[in-house]
C-alpha positions as CSV (number, residue, x, y, z in Angstrom):
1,X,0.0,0.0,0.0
2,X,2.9,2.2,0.8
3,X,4.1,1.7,-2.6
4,X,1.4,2.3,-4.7
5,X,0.6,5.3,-2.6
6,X,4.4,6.6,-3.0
7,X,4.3,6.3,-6.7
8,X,0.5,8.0,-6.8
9,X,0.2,10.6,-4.6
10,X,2.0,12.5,-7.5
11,X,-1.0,12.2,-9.7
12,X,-3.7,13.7,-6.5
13,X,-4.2,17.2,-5.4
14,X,-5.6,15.8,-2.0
15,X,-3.4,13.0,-0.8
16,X,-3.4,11.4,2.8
17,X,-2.1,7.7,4.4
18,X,-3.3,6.6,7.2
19,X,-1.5,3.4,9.0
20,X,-2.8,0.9,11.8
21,X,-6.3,1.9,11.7
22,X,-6.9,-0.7,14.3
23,X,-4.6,0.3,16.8
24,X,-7.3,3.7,17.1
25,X,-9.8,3.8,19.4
26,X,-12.5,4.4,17.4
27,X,-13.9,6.0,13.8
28,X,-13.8,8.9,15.7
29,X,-10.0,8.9,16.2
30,X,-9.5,7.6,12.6
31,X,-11.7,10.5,11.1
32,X,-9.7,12.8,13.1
33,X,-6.2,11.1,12.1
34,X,-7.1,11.6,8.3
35,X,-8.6,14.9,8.2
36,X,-5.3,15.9,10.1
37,X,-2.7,14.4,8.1
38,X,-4.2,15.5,4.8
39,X,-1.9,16.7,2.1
40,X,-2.5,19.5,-0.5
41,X,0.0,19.4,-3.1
42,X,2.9,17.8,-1.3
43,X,2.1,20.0,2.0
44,X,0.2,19.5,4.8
45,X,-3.0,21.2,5.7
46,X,-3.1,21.8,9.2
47,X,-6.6,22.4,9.6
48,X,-8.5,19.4,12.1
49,X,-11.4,18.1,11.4
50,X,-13.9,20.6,13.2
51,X,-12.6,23.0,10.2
52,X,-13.5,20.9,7.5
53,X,-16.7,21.9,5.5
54,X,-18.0,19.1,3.2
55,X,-17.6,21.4,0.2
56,X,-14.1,21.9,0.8
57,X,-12.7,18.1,-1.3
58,X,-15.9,18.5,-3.8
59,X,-14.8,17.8,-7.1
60,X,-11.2,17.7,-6.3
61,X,-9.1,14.5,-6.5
62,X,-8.2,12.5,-3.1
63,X,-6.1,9.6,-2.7
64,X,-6.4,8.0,0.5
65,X,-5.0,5.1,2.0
66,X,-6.8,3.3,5.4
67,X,-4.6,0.5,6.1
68,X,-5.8,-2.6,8.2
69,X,-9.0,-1.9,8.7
70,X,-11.3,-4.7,10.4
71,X,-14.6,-3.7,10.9
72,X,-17.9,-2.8,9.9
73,X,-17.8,0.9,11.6
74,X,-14.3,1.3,9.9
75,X,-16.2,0.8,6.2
76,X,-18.9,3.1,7.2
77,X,-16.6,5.7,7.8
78,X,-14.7,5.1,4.8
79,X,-18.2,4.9,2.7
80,X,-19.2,8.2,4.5
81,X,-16.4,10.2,3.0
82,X,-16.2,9.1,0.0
83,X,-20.2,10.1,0.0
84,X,-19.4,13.3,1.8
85,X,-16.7,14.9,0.2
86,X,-18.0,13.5,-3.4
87,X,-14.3,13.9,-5.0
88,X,-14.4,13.5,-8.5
89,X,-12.0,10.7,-9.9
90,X,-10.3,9.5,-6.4
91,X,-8.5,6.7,-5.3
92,X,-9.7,5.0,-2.0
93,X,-7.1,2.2,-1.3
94,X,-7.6,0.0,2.2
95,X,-5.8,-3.0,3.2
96,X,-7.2,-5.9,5.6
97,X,-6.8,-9.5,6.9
98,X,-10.5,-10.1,6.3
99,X,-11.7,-10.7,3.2
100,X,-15.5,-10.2,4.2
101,X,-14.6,-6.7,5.1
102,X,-13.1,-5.7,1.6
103,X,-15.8,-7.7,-0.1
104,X,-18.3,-5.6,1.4
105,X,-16.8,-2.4,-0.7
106,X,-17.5,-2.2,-4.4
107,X,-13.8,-2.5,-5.0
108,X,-11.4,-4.9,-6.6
109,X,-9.3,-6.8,-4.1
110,X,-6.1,-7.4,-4.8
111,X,-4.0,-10.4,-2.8
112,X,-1.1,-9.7,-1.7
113,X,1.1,-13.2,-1.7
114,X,4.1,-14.6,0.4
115,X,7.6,-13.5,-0.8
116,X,9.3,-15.8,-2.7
117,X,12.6,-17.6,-1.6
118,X,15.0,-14.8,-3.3
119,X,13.0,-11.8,-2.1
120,X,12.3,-12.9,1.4
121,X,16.5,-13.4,1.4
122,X,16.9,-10.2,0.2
123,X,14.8,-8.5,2.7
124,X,16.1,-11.0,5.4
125,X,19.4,-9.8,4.3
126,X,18.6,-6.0,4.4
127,X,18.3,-6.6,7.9
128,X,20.6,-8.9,9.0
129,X,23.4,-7.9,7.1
130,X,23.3,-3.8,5.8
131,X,25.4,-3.5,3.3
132,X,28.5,-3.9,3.2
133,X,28.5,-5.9,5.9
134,X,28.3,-9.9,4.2
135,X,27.7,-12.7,6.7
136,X,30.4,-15.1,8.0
137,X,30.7,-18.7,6.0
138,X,29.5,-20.6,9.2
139,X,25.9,-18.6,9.4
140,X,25.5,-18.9,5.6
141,X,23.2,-22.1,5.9
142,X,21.7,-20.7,9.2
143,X,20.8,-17.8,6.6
144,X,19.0,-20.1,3.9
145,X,17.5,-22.7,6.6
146,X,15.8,-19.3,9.1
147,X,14.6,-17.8,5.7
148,X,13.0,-20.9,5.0
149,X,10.9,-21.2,8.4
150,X,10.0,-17.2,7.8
151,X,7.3,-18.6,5.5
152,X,8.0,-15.6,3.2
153,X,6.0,-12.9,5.6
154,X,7.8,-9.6,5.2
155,X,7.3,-9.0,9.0
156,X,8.8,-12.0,10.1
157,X,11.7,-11.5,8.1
158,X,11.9,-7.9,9.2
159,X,12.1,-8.7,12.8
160,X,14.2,-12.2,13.0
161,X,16.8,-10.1,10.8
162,X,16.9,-7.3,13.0
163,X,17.4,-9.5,15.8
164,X,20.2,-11.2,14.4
165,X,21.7,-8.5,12.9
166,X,25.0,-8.1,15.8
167,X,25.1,-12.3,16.8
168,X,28.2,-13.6,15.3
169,X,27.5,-16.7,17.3
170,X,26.7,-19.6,15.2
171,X,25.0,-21.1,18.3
172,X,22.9,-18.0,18.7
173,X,21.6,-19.2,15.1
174,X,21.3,-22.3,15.6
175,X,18.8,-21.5,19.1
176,X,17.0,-19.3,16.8
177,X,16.2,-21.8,14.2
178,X,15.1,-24.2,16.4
179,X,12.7,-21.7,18.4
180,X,11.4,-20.8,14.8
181,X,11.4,-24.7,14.4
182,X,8.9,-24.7,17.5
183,X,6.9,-22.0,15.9
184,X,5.5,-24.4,13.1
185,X,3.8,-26.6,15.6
186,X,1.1,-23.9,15.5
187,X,-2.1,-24.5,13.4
188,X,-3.1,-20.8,12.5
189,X,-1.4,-18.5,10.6
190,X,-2.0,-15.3,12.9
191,X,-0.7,-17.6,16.0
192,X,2.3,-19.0,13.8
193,X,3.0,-15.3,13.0
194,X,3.1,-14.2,16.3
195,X,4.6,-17.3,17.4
196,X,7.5,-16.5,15.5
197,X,7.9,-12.7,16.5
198,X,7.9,-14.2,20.3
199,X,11.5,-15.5,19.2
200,X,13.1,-12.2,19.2
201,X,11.0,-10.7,22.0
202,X,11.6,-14.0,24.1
203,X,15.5,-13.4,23.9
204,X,15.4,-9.7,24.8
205,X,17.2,-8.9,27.6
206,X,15.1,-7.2,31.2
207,X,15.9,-3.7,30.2
């Protein structure tokens, strides 16, 4: 979503992106987010939401992002501005875990698949190993084998490759791939996910 919104906010004179709709407490919180993190232009309007008139987006062009949205209340809202501001040839763009909820929209759903085995190790690597840092022979097959057990989910690369980015211990590696090992046990995929991102947290130190 970040993507496509990067390469067409260019192409919108109203542009606004607004992350982790379900971390908010409520529409209310989420109306407020995106009438205060609108862009006009490439610059920010600073005017909140009690400043907004209906007629201000009329027949302008909005692009608007709502990512991971969940719920019934969270399409209402995103119904009732698109109804509201009636902007004339705008994007609305939301992403979700639940397919019910983007079927509900008159919109074309797009799945977003697993990485592949060469882009998950490229991202793993990003991680892991910044440029021009290159990993040590002994971790090389640690690197394909705890790629492998990522299951190609961008987050789970993102975090087990920030976590191993300073161990130089092979052994460090090795307890890692077998805590991902574990992990698999797990039927669903959200509990595998967060079964997986418990490895890092699970070796964090008390502070």
């Amino acid at each position: 979503a970040k993507l496509v919104f990067n390469e067409l906010c260019a192409e919108y004179e109203y542009t606004c992106f607004v992350p982790s709709c379900t971390n908010m407490k409520n529409t209310k919180e989420i109306e407020d987010k995106i009438y205060s993190s609108i862009y006009h232009l490439g610059k920010q309007v600073t005017q909140g939401v009690e400043k907004w008139k209906p007629t201000d987006l009329r027949q302008q062009t909005l692009l608007l992002v709502l990512d991971d949205i969940d719920n019934g209340s969270h399409v209402a809202l995103l119904e009732g501005i698109a109804s509201k501001n009636d902007c004339a040839n705008s994007r609305y763009i939301v992403t979700s875990r639940n397919r019910d909820i983007l079927n509900s929209l008159d919109s074309c759903v797009f799945d977003v698949k697993f990485l592949n085995p060469k882009s998950s190790t490229k991202l793993f690597m990003s991680y892991a190993f910044p440029y021009p840092t290159e990993p040590r022979p002994s971790l090389k097959e640690w690197v394909r084998k705890i790629v492998a057990k990522c299951d190609g989910l961008p987050l789970t690369l993102e975090v087990i490759g920030t976590y191993l980015k300073t161990k130089v211990s092979e052994s460090i590696w090795i307890q890692c791939f077998q805590a991902l090992d574990e992990a698999e046990n797990v039927v669903s995929l959200d509990e595998k996910l967060w079964a997986k991102l418990r490895v890092s947290y699970d070796r964090l130190g008390s502070q």
